[in-house]
KENUPA-774610 format. One record per residue (C-alpha): z, y, x. Coordinates in steps of 0.05 Angstrom, whole numbers. Layout:
! residues N
pz Z	py Y	px X
...
! end
This chain:
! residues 122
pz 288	py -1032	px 513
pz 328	py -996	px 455
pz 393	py -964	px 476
pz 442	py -970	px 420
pz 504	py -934	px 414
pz 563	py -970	px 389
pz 629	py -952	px 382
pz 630	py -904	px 435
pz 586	py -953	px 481
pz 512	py -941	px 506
pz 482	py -1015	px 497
pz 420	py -1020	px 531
pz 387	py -1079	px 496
pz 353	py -1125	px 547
pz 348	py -1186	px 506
pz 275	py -1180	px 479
pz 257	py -1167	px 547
pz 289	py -1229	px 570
pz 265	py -1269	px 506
pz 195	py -1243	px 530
pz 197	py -1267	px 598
pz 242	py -1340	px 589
pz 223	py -1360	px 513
pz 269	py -1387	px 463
pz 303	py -1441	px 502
pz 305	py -1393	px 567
pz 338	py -1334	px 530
pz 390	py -1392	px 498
pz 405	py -1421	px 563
pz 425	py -1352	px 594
pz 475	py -1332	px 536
pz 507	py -1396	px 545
pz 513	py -1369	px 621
pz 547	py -1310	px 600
pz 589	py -1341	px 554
pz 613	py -1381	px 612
pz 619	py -1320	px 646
pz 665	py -1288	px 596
pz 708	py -1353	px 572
pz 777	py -1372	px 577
pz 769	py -1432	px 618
pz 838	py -1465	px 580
pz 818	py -1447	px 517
pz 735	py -1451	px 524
pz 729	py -1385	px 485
pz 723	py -1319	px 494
pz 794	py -1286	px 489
pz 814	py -1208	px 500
pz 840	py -1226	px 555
pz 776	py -1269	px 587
pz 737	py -1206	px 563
pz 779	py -1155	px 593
pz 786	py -1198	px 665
pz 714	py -1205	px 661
pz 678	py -1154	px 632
pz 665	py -1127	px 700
pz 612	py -1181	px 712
pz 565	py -1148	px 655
pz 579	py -1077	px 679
pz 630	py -1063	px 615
pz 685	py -1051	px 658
pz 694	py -975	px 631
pz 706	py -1002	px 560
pz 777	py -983	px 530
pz 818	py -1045	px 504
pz 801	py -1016	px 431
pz 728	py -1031	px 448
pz 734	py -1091	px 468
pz 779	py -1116	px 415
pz 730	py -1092	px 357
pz 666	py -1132	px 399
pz 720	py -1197	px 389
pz 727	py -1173	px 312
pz 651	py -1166	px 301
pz 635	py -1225	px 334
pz 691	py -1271	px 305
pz 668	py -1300	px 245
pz 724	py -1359	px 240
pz 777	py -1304	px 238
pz 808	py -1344	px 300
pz 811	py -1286	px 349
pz 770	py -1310	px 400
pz 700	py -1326	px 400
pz 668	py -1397	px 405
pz 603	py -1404	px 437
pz 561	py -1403	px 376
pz 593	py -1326	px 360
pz 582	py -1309	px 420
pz 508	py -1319	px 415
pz 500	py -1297	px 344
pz 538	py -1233	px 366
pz 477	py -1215	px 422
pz 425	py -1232	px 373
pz 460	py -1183	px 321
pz 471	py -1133	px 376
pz 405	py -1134	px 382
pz 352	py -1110	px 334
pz 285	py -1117	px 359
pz 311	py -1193	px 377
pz 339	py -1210	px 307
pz 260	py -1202	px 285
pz 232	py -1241	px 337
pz 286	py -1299	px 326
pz 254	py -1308	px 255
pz 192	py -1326	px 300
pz 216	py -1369	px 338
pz 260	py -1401	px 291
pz 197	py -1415	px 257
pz 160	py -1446	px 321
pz 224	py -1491	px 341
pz 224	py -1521	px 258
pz 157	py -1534	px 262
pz 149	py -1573	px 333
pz 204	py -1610	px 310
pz 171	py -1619	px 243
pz 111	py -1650	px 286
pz 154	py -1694	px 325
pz 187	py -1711	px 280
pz 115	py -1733	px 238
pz 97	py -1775	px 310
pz 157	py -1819	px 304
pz 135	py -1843	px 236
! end
């Protein structure tokens, strides 16, 4: 596990440990369970004030409102001021280094099984 510093904040980077342990689809399924732990649930994304209210559940609750505006700003890649589920995701993968070369991997082991499936259908 790497610890990271950015913008002020120690990120200890558990994702390749959880990739390791629950896979591809596991470590998918358990961003889109933080994501619904973060979200607006009117809007169904992730607003400053979602993250703020519920930053506590990951342990960020000692981040300044600068902080967590400029994780919203990295993250938002529509320019919409919140983040959807997809930016949310790409945002942890991108936080994460060691994980950004293993998703190459797997990216490469989800194209081809569905290459092969694909191939069974004909």
């Amino acid at each position: 596990m790497a610890d990271q510093k950015r913008g002020g904040v120690v990120f200890e980077d558990y994702l390749p440990v959880m990739a390791e342990k629950l896979g591809g689809e596991g470590l998918i399924g358990e961003l889109c369970n933080g994501f619904q732990l973060l979200v607006d649930q009117d809007k169904g994304v992730i607003t400053f004030e979602s993250l703020k209210r519920n930053s506590a559940l990951l342990g960020l609750e000692g981040l300044r409102d600068e902080e967590l505006l400029s994780m919203l700003r990295e993250g938002d890649i529509d320019g919409d001021g919140a983040l959807n589920q997809m930016e949310f995701c790409v945002l942890m993968f991108r936080l994460s280094p060691d994980l950004m070369e293993e998703s190459e991997v797997w990216l490469e082991q989800v194209l081809e099984r569905e290459f092969m499936e694909g191939m069974s259908c004909m």
